[in-house]
C-alpha positions as CSV (number, residue, x, y, z in Angstrom):
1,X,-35.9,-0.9,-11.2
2,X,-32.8,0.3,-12.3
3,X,-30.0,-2.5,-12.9
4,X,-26.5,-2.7,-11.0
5,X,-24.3,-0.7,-13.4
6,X,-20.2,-0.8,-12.5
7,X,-18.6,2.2,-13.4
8,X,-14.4,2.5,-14.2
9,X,-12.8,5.3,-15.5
10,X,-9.6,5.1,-16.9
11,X,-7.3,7.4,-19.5
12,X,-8.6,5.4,-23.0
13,X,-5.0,6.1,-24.6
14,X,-3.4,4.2,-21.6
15,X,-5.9,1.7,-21.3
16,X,-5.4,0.8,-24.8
17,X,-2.0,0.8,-25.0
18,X,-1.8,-1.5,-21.7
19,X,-4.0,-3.5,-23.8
20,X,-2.4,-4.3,-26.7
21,X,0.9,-4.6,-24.2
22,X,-0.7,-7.7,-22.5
23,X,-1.7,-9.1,-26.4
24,X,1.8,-9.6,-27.1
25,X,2.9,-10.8,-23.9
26,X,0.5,-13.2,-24.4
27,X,1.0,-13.8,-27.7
28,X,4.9,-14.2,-27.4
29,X,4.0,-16.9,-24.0
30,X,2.3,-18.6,-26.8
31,X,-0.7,-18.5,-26.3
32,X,-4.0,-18.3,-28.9
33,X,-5.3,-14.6,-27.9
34,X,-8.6,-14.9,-29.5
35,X,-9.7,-18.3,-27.8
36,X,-12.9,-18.1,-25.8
37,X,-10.8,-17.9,-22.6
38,X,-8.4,-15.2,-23.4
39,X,-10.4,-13.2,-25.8
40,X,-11.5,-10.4,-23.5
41,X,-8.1,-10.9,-20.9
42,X,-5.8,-8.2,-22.4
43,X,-8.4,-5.3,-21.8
44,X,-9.4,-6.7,-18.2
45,X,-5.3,-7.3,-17.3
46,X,-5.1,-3.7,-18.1
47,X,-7.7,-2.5,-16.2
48,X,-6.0,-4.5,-13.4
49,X,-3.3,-2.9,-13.6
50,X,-4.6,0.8,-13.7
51,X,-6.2,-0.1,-10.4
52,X,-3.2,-1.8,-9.1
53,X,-0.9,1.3,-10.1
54,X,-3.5,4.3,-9.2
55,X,-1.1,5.4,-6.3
56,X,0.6,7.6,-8.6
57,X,-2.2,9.4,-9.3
58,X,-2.8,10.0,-5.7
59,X,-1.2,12.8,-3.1
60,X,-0.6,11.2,0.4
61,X,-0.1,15.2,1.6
62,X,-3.3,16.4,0.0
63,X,-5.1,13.2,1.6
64,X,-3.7,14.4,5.0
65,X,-4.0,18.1,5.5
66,X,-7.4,17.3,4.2
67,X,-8.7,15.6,7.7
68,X,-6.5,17.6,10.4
69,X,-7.8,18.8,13.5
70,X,-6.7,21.0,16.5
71,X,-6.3,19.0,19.2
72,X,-4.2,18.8,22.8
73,X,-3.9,15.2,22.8
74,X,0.3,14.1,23.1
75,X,-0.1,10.2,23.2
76,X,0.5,7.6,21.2
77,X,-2.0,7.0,18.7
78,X,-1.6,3.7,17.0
79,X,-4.0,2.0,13.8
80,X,-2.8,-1.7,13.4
81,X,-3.9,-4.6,10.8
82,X,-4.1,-2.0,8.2
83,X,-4.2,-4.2,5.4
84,X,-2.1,-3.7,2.3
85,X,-1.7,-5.1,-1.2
86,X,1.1,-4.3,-3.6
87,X,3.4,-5.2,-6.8
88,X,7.3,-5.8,-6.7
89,X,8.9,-3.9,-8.8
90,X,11.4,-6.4,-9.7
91,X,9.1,-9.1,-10.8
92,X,5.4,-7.3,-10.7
93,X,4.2,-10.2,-8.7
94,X,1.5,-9.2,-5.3
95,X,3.2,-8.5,-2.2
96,X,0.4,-8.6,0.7
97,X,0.5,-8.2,4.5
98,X,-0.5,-5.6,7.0
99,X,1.1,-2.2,8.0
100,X,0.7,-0.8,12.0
101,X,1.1,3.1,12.3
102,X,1.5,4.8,14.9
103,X,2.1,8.6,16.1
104,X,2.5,10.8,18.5
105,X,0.5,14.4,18.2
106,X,2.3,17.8,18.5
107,X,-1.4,19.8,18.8
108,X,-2.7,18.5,15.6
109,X,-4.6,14.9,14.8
110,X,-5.6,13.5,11.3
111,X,-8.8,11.2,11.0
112,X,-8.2,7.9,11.4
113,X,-9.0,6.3,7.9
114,X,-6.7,8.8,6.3
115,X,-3.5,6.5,7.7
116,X,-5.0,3.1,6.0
117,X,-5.7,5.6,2.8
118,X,-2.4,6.9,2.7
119,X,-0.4,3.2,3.0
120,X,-2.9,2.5,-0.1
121,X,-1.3,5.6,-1.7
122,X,2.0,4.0,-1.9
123,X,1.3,0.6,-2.1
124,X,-0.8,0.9,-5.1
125,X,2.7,1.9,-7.2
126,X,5.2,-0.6,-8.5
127,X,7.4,-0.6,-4.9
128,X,9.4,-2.6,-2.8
129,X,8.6,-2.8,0.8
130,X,11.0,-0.8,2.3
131,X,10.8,2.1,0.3
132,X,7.1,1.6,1.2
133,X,7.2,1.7,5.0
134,X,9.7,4.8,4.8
135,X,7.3,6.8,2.3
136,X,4.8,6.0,4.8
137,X,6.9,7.0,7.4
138,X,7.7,10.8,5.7
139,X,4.6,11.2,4.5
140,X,3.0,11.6,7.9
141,X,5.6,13.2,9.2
142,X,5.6,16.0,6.8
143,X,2.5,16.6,7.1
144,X,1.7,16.5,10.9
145,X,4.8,17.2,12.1
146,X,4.1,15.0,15.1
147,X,6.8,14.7,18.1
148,X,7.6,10.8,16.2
149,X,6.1,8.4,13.4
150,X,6.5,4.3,13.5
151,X,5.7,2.4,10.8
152,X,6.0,-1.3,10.7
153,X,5.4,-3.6,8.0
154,X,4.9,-7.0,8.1
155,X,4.3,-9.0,3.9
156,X,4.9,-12.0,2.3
157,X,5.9,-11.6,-1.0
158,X,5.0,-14.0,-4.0
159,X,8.1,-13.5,-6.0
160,X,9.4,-15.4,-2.8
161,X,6.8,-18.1,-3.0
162,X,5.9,-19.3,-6.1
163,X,9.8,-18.4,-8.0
164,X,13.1,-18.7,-7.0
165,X,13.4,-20.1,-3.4
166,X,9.9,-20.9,-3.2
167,X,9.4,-20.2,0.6
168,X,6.0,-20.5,1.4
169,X,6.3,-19.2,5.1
170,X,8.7,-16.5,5.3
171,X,7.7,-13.2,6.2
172,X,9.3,-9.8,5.7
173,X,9.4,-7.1,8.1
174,X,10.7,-3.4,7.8
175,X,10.3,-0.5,9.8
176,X,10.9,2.8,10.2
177,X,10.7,5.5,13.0
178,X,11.3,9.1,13.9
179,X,11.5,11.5,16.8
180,X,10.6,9.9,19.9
181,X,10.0,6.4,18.7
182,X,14.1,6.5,18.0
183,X,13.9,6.4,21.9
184,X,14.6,2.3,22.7
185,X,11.7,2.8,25.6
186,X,8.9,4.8,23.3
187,X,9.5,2.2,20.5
188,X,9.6,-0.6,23.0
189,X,6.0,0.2,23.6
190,X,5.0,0.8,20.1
191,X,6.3,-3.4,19.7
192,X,4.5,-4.4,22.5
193,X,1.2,-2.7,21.7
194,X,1.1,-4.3,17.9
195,X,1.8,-7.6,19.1
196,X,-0.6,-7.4,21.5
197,X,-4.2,-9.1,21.2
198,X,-6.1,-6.6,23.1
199,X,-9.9,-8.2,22.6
């Protein structure tokens, strides 16, 4: 009976570097790095953060071209609640929330998952959200040049919550459109259909 075995792979020369990174931060916090508690933290903060960062190492356009498919469908097409998880690049503190995509086809569809896998392309990078939602935004529409593209992002951001102002409700919201969801009625509909609870 063969035992659960995790598997990670990461580049050892960044790992270690990461690594020894963390050591001094923690070291300079003042901390005691070789305490039972904190001994092995340095090496798992770094593998954190490889994982956190491994959109850079990922191509939203290779992702997409990847899953498209001929077909005569020119409606709105709309994934919503795609969750997302991210670090600010100002403070590299987790910014969460959910992103709703939508598009409409110009003969060609991509699979479905490929839109939730391509806001984890960018949102696993250092960001901030509205360079997220427009990278989003042109990603898709490079690559399926579709007659319009809405992306709407709704997050809360920590930086926000537990520093500074310490607001614990607020939420931010960006977007970003193109083609016919520039149109007030097209985008109108967009709004309503992501706000609406259709189960």
């Amino acid at each position: 009976m063969k035992k659960y075995q995790k598997i990670e792979q990461f580049d050892p020369a960044s790992l270690e570097l990461v690594k020894n990174s963390y050591r001094e931060m923690l070291i300079a916090l003042g901390e005691d790095v070789n305490r039972n508690g904190l001994e092995k933290t340095p090496e798992r903060a770094a593998k954190a953060m490889h994982f956190l960062t491994q959109g850079y190492e990922m191509d939203a356009q290779e992702i997409l071209r990847g899953a498209l498919f001929d077909e005569n469908h020119n409606q709105m097409v709309i994934v919503k609640d795609i969750e997302l998880f991210s670090l600010c690049e100002h403070h590299m503190l987790p910014f969460y929330g959910r992103a709703h995509i939508a598009y409409i086809p110009n003969g060609k569809i991509v699979g479905l998952s490929k839109l939730a896998r391509v806001v984890d392309v960018f949102a696993r990078r250092l960001q901030v959200q509205e360079r997220l939602t427009i990278q989003v935004r042109d990603a898709l529409q490079d690559a399926l040049s579709p007659l319009g593209v809405a992306v709407v992002i709704e997050a809360k951001h920590l930086c926000m919550m537990m520093r500074g102002v310490s607001k614990q409700n607020s939420v931010t919201t960006t977007s970003a459109f193109t083609g016919q969801f520039e149109q007030q009625t097209t985008r109108n509909e967009f709004i309503n259909l992501i706000s609406a609870k259709l189960s």
